[in-house]
matplotlib code that plots the C-alpha trace (Angstrom):
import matplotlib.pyplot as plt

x = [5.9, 1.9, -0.1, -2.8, -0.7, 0.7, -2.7, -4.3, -1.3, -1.1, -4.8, -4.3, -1.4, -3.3, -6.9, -5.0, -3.0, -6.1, -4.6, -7.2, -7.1, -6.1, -3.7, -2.0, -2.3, -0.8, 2.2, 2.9, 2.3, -0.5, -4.1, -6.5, -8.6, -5.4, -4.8, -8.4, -8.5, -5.2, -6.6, -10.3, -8.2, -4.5, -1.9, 1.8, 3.4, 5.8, 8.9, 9.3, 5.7, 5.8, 8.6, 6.6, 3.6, 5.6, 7.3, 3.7, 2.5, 5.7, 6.6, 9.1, 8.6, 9.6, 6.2, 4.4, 5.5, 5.9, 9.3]
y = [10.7, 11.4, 8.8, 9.8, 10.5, 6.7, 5.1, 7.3, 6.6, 2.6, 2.8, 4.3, 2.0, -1.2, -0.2, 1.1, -2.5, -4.3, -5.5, -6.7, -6.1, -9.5, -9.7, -6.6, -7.8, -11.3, -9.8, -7.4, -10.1, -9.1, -10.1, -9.0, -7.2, -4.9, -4.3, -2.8, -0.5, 0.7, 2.2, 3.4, 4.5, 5.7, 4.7, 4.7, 2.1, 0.2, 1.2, -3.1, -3.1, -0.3, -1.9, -4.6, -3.1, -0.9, -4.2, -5.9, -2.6, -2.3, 1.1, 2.9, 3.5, 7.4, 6.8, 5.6, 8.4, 11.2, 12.1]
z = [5.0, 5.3, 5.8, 4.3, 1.1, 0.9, 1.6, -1.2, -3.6, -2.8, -3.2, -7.0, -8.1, -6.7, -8.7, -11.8, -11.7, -11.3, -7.8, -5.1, -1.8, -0.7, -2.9, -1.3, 2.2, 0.9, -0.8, 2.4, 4.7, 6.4, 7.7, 5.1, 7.8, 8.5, 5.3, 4.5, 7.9, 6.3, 3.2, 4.8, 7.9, 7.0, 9.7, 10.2, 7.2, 8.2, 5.5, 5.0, 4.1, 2.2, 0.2, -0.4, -1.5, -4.3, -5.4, -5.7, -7.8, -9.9, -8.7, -6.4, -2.6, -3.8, -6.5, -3.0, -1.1, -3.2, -1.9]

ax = plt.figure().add_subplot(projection="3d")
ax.plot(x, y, z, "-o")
ax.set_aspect("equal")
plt.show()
């Protein structure tokens, strides 16, 4: 998985769906603040968060991740 893909793709699906940040970091249970350094500054996704985040945007974690 890149990083920088996923953050760019999660970023996509959470503007196209009209998703707000804090929503995100609410439905992958995590601080707000972590949640934006995540999408300015791509880092290594935990695969339960990432779950998470493509059941909150309505795609799959292979949409997410391009594999």
């Amino acid at each position: 998985m890149n990083d920088e893909y996923i953050s760019a793709k999660i970023k996509e699906f959470r503007e196209a769906h009209q998703v707000s940040e804090m929503d995100m970091a609410t439905a992958i249970g995590t601080p707000f603040t972590f949640y934006r350094v995540f999408e300015e500054t791509p880092s290594k996704f935990d695969p339960s968060m990432l779950e998470k985040a493509a059941a909150r945007l309505g795609v799959s974690v292979s949409e997410l991740t391009g594999e």
